[in-house]
C-alpha positions in Angstrom: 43.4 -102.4 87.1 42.9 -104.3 84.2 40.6 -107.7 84.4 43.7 -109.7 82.7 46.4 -108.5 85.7 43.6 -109.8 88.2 43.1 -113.1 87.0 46.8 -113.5 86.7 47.0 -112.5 90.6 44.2 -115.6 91.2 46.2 -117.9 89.3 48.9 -116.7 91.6 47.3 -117.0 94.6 45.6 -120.3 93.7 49.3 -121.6 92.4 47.1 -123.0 89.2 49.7 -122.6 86.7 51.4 -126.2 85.6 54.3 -126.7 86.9 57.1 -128.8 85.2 56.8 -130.8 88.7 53.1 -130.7 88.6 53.4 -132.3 85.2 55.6 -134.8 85.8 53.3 -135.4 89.2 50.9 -136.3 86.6 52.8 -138.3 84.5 52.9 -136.0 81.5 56.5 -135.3 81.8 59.4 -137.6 82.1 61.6 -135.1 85.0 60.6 -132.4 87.0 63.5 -130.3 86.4 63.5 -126.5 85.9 63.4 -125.7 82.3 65.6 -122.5 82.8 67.7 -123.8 85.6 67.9 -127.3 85.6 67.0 -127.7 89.2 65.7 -131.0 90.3 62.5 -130.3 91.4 60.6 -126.9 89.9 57.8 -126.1 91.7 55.2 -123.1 91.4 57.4 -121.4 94.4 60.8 -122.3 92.5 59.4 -121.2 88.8 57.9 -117.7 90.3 60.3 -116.8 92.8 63.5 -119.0 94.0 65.4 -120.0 90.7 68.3 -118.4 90.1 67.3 -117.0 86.7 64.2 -115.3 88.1 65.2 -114.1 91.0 67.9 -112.0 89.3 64.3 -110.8 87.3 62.8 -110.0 90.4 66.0 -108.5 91.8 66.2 -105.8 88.4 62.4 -105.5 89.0 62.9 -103.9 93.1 65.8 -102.7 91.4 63.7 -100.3 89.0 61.2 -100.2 91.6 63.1 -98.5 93.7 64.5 -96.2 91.9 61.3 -94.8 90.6 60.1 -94.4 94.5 63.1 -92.9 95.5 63.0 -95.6 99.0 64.7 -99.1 99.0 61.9 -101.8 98.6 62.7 -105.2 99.9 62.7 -108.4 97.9 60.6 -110.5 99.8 57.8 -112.8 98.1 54.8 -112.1 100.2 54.3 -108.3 99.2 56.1 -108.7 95.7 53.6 -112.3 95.1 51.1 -112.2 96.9 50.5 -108.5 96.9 50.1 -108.2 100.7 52.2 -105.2 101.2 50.8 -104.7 105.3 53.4 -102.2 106.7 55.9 -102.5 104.3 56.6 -98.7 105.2 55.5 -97.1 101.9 52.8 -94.5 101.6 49.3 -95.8 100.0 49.8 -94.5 96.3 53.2 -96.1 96.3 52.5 -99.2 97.3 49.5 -99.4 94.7 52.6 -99.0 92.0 54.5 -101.5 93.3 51.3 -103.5 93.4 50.8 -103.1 89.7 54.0 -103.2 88.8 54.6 -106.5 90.4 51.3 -107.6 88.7 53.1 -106.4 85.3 56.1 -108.5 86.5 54.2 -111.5 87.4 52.3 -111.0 83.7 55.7 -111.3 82.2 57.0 -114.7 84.2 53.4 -116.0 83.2 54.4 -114.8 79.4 57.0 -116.7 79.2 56.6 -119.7 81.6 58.6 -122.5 79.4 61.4 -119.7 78.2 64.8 -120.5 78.7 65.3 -117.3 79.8 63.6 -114.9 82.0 61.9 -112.1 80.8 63.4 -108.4 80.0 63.1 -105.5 81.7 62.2 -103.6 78.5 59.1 -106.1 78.6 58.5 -105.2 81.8 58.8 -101.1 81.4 56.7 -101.5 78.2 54.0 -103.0 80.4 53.8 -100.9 83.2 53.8 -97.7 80.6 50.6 -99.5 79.1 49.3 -99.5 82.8 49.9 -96.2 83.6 48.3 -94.7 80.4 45.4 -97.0 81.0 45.2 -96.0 84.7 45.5 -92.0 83.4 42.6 -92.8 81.1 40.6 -94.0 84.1 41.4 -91.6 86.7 40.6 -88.5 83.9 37.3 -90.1 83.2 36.3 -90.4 86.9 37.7 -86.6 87.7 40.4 -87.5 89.8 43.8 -86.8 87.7 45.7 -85.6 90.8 45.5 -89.2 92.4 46.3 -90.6 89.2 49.5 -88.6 89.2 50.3 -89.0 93.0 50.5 -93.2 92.0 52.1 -92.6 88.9 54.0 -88.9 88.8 57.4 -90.6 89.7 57.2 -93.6 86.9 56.0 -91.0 84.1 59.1 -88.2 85.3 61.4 -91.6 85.1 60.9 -94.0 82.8 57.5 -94.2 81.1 55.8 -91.9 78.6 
């Protein structure tokens, strides 16, 4: 996985990303409100997961998601966010897509943090097709294509490549 996708998933962990409410915590902005929203307060919970704008992102994301596994995945933030996928039913080389793809998802959010809008799906696709051609490159260089294509078969018979 690329060095860039695992800081992002430490920021994410550590919530370092400023917030509008964080900023106006610090007296750098005058409200705390959402920027796509207009909530009240937007927190790093509300800005990744709970506004209305991005969860219908994250609701097109398991959308897609699921489609490429072929098996409904839930849209709860503690596998989707914070990658801990436990037994989430899903067999080991699809839950390391979802864990990318999330990470590509996440990326995207990140991206575009003060947009008024959240970001596109074709953003999205474009970035987990740059993963999984990455990833190829990887897993042909170590000798080990066929796990390569267990992981990412589906998504390159679907929608990538």
């Amino acid at each position: 996985m690329a060095t860039r996708l695992r800081l992002i998933q430490t920021y994410f962990l550590h919530a370092a990303y400023l917030t509008p409410d964080k900023l106006h915590r610090a007296g750098l902005r005058s409200s705390a409100e959402c920027t796509r929203c207009g909530s009240p307060t937007a927190d790093f919970f509300h800005m990744v997961w709970a506004c209305p704008i991005i969860a219908a992102y994250w609701g097109a994301v398991v959308q897609e998601i699921s489609g490429v596994l072929q098996e409904e995945v839930e849209r709860l933030p503690v596998p989707l966010l914070l990658g801990v996928m436990g037994d989430i039913g899903l067999r080991r080389s699809d839950r390391t897509f979802l864990g990318v793809a999330c990470l590509v998802a996440k990326r995207d959010i990140m991206t575009e943090w003060k947009a008024k809008n959240a970001p596109t799906l074709t953003k999205w696709r474009r970035g987990v097709d740059w993963c999984a051609q990455r990833e190829k490159l990887i897993y042909e260089a170590r000798g080990c294509l066929n796990k390569h294509n267990k992981i990412w078969g589906r998504w390159e018979g679907t929608a990538g490549f």
